[in-house]
Biopython code that builds the backbone (N, CA, C, O; Angstrom):
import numpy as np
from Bio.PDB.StructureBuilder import StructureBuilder

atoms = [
    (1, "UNK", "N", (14.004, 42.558, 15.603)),
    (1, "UNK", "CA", (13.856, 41.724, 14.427)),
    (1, "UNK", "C", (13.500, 40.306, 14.850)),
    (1, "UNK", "O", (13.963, 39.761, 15.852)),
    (2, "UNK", "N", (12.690, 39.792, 14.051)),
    (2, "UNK", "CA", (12.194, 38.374, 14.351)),
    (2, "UNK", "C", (12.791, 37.632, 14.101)),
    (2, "UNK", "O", (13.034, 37.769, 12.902)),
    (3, "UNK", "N", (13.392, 36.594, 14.572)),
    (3, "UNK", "CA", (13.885, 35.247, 13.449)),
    (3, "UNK", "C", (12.598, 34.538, 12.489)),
    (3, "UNK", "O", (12.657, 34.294, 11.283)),
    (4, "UNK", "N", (11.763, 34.362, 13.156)),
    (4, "UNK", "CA", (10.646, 33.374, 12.347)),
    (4, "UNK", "C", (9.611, 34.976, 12.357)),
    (4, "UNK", "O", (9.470, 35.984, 13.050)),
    (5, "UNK", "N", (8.957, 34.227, 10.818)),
    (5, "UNK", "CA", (8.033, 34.701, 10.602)),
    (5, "UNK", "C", (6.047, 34.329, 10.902)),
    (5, "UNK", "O", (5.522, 33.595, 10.064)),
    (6, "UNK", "N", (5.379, 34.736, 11.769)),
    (6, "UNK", "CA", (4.241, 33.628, 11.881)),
    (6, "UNK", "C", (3.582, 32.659, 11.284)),
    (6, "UNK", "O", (3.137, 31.532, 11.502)),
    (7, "UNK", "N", (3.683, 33.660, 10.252)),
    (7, "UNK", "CA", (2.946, 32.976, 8.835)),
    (7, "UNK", "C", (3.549, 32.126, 8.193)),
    (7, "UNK", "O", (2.784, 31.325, 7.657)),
    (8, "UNK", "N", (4.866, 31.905, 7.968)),
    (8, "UNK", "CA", (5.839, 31.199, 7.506)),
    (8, "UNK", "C", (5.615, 29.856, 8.417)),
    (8, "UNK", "O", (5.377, 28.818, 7.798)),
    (9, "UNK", "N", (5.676, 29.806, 9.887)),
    (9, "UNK", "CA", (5.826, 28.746, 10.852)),
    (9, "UNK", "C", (4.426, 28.310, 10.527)),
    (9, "UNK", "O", (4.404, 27.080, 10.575)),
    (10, "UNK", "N", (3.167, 28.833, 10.196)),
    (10, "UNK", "CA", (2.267, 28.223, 9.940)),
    (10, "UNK", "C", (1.828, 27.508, 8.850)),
    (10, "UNK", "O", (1.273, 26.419, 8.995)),
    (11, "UNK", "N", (2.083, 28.182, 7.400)),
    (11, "UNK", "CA", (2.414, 27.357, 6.667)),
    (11, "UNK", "C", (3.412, 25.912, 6.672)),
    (11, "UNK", "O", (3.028, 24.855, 6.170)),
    (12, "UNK", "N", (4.635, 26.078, 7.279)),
    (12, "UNK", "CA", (5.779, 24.627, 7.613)),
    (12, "UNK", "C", (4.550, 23.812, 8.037)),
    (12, "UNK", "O", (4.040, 23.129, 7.149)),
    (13, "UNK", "N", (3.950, 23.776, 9.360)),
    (13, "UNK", "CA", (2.975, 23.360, 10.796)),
    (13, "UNK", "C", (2.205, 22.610, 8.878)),
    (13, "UNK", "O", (2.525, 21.573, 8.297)),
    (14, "UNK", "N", (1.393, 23.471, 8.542)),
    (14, "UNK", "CA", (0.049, 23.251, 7.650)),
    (14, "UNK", "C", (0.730, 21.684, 6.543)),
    (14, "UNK", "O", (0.361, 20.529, 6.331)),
    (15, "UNK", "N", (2.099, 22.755, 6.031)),
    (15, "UNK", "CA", (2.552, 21.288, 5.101)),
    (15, "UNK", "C", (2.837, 20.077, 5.864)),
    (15, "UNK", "O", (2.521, 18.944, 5.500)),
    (16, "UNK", "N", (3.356, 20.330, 6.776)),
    (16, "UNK", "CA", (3.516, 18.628, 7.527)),
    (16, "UNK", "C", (2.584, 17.875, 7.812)),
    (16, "UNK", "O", (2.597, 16.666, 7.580)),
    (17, "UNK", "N", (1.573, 18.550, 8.401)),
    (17, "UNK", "CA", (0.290, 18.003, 8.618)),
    (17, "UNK", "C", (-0.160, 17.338, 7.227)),
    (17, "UNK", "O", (-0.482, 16.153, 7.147)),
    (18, "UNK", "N", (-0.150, 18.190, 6.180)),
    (18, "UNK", "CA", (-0.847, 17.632, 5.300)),
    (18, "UNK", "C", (-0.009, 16.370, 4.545)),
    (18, "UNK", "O", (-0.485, 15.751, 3.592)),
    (19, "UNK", "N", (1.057, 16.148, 5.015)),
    (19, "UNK", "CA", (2.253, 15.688, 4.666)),
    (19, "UNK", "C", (1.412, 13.845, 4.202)),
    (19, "UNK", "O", (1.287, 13.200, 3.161)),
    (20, "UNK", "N", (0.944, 13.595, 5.969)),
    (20, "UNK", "CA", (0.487, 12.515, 6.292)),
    (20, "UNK", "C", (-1.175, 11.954, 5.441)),
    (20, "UNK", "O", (-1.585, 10.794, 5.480)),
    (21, "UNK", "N", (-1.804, 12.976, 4.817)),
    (21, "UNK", "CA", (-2.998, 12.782, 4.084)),
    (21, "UNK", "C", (-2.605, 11.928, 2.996)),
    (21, "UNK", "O", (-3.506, 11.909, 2.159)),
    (22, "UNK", "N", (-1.660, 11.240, 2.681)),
    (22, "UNK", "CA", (-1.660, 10.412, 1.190)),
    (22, "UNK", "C", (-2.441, 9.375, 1.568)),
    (22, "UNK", "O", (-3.290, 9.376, 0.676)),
    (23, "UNK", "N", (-2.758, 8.349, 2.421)),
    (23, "UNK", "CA", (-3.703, 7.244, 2.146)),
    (23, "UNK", "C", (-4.812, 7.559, 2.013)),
    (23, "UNK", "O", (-5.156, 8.294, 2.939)),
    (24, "UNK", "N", (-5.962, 7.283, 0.961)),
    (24, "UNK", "CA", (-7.193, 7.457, 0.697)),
    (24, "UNK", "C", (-8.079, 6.600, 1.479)),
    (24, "UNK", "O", (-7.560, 5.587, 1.946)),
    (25, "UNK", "N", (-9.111, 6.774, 1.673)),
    (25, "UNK", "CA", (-9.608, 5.873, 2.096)),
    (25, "UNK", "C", (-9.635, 5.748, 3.376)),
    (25, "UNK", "O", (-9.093, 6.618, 4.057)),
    (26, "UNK", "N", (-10.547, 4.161, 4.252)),
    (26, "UNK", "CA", (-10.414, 3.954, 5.691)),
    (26, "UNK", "C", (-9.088, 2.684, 5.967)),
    (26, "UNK", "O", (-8.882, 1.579, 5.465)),
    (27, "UNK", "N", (-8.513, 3.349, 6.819)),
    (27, "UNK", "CA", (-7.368, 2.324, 7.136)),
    (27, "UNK", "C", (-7.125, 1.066, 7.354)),
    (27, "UNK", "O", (-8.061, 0.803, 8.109)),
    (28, "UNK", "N", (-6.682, 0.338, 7.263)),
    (28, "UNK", "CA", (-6.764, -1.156, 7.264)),
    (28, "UNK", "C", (-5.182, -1.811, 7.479)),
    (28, "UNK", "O", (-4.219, -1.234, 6.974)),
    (29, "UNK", "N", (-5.006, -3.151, 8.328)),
    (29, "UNK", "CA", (-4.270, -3.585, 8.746)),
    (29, "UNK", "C", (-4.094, -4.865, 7.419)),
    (29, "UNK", "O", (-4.989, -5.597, 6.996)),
    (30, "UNK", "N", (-2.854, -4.823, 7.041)),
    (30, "UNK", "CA", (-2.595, -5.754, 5.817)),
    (30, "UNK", "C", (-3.164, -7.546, 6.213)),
    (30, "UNK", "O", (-3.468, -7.819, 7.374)),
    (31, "UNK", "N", (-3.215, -8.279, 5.451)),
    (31, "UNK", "CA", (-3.703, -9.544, 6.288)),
    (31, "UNK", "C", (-2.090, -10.198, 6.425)),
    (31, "UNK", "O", (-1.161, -9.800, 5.722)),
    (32, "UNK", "N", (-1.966, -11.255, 7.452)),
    (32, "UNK", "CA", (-1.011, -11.607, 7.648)),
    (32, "UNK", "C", (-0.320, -12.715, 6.643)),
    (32, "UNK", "O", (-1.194, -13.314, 6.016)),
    (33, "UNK", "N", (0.914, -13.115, 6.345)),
    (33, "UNK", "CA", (1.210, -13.568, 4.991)),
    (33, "UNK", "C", (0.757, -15.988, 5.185)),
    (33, "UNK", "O", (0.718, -16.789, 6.119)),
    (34, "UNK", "N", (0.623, -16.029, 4.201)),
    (34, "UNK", "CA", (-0.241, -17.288, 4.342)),
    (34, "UNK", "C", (1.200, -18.237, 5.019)),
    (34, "UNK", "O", (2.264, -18.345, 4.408)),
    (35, "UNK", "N", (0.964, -18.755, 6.173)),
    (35, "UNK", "CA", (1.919, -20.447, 6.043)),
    (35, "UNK", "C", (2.392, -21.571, 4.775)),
    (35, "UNK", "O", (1.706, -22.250, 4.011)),
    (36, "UNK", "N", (3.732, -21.438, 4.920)),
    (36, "UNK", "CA", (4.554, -22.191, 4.207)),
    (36, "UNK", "C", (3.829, -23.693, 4.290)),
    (36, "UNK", "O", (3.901, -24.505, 5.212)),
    (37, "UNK", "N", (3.240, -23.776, 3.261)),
    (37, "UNK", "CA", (3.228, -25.870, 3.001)),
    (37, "UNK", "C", (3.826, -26.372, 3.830)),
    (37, "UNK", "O", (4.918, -25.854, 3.596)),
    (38, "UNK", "N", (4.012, -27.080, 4.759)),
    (38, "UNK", "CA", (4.861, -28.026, 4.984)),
    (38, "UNK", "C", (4.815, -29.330, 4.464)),
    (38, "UNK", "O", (3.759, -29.941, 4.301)),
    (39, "UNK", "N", (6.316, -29.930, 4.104)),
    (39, "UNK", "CA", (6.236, -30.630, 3.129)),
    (39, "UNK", "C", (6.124, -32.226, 4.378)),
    (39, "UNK", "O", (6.739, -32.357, 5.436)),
    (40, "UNK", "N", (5.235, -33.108, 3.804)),
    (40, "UNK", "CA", (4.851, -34.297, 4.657)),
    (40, "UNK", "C", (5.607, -35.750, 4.029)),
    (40, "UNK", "O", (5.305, -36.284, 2.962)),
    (41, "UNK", "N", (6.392, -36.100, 4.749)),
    (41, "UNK", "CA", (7.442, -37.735, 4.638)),
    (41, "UNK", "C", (6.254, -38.726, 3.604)),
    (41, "UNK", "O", (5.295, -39.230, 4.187)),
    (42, "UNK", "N", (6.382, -38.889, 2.421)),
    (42, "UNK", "CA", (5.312, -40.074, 1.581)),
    (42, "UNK", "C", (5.989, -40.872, 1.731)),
    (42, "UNK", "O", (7.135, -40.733, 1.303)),
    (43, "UNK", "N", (5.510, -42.423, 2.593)),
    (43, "UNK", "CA", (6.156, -43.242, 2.470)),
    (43, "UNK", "C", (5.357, -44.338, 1.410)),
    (43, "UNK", "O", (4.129, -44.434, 1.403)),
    (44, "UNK", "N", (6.374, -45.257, 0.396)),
    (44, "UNK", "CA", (6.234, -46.088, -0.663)),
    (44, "UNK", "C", (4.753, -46.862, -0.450)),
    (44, "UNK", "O", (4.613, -47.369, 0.663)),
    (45, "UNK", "N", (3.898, -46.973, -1.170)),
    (45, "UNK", "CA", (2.770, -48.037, -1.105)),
    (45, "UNK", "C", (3.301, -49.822, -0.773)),
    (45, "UNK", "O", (4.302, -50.416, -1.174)),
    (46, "UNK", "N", (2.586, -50.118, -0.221)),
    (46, "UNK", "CA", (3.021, -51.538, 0.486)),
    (46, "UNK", "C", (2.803, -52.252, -1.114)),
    (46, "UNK", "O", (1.792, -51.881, -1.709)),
    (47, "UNK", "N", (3.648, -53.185, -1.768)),
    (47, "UNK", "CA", (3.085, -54.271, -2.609)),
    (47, "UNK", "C", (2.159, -55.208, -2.650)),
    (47, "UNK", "O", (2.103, -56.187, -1.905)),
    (48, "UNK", "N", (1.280, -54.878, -3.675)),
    (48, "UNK", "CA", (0.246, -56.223, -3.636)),
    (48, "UNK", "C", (0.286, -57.466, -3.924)),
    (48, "UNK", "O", (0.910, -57.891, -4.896)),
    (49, "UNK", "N", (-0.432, -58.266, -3.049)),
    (49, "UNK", "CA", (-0.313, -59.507, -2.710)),
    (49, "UNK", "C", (0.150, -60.321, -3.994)),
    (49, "UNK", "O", (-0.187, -59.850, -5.081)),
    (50, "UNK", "N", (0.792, -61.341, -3.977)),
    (50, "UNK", "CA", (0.282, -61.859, -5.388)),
    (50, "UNK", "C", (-0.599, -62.961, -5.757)),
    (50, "UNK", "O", (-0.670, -63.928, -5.000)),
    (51, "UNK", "N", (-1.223, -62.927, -6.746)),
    (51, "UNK", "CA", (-2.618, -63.819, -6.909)),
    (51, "UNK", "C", (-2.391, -64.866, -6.244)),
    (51, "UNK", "O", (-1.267, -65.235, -5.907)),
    (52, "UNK", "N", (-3.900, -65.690, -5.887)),
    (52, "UNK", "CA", (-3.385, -66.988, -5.624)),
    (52, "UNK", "C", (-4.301, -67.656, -6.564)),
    (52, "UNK", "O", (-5.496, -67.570, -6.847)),
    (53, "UNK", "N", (-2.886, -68.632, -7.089)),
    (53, "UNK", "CA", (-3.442, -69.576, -8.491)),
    (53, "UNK", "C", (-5.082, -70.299, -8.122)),
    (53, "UNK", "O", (-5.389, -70.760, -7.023)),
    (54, "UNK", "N", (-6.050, -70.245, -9.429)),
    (54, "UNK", "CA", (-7.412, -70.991, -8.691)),
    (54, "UNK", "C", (-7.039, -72.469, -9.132)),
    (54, "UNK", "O", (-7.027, -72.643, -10.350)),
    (55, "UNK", "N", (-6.747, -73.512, -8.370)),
    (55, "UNK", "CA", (-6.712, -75.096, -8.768)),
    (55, "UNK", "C", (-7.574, -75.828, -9.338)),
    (55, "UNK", "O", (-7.407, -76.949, -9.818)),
    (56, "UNK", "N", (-9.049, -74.842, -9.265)),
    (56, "UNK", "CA", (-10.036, -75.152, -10.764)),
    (56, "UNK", "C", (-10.316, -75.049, -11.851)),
    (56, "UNK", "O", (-10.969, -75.894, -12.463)),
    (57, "UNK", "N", (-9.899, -74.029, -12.312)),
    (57, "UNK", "CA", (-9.476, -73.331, -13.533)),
    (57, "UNK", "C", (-7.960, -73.871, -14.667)),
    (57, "UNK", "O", (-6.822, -73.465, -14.432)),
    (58, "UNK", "N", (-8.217, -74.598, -15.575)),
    (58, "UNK", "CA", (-6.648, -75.192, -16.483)),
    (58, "UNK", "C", (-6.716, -74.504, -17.175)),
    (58, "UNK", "O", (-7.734, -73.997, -17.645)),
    (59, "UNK", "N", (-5.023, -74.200, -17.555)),
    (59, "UNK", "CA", (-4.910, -73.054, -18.430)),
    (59, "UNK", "C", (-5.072, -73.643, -19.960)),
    (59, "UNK", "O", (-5.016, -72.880, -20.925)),
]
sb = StructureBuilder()
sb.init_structure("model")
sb.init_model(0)
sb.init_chain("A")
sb.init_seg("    ")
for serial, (resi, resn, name, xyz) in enumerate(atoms, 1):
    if name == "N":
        sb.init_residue(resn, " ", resi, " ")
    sb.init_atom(name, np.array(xyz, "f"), 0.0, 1.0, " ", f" {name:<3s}", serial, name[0])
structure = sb.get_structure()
């Protein structure tokens, strides 16, 4: 008496194989995920000058 049957072990063999057929298509490597922003120190705008009065001009 056999333990396994041929046909049986070939069918198992056939489903596994086919197991791996779910991706359609040609294979492809995902792209890699984008870099985090890094966030950059804003330092305050310098204050502008203040006018200088014209000594020709009366108000």
């Amino acid at each position: 008496m056999r333990l396994l049957h041929p046909g049986s072990v070939l069918a198992c063999l056939l489903a596994v194989l086919l197991v791996g057929c779910g991706q359609k298509g040609p294979l492809y490597l995902p792209k890699p995920p984008a870099p985090a922003p890094t966030a950059t120190p804003q330092t305050a705008p310098a204050p502008a000058p203040a006018p200088i009065p014209n000594p020709t001009v009366k108000p």
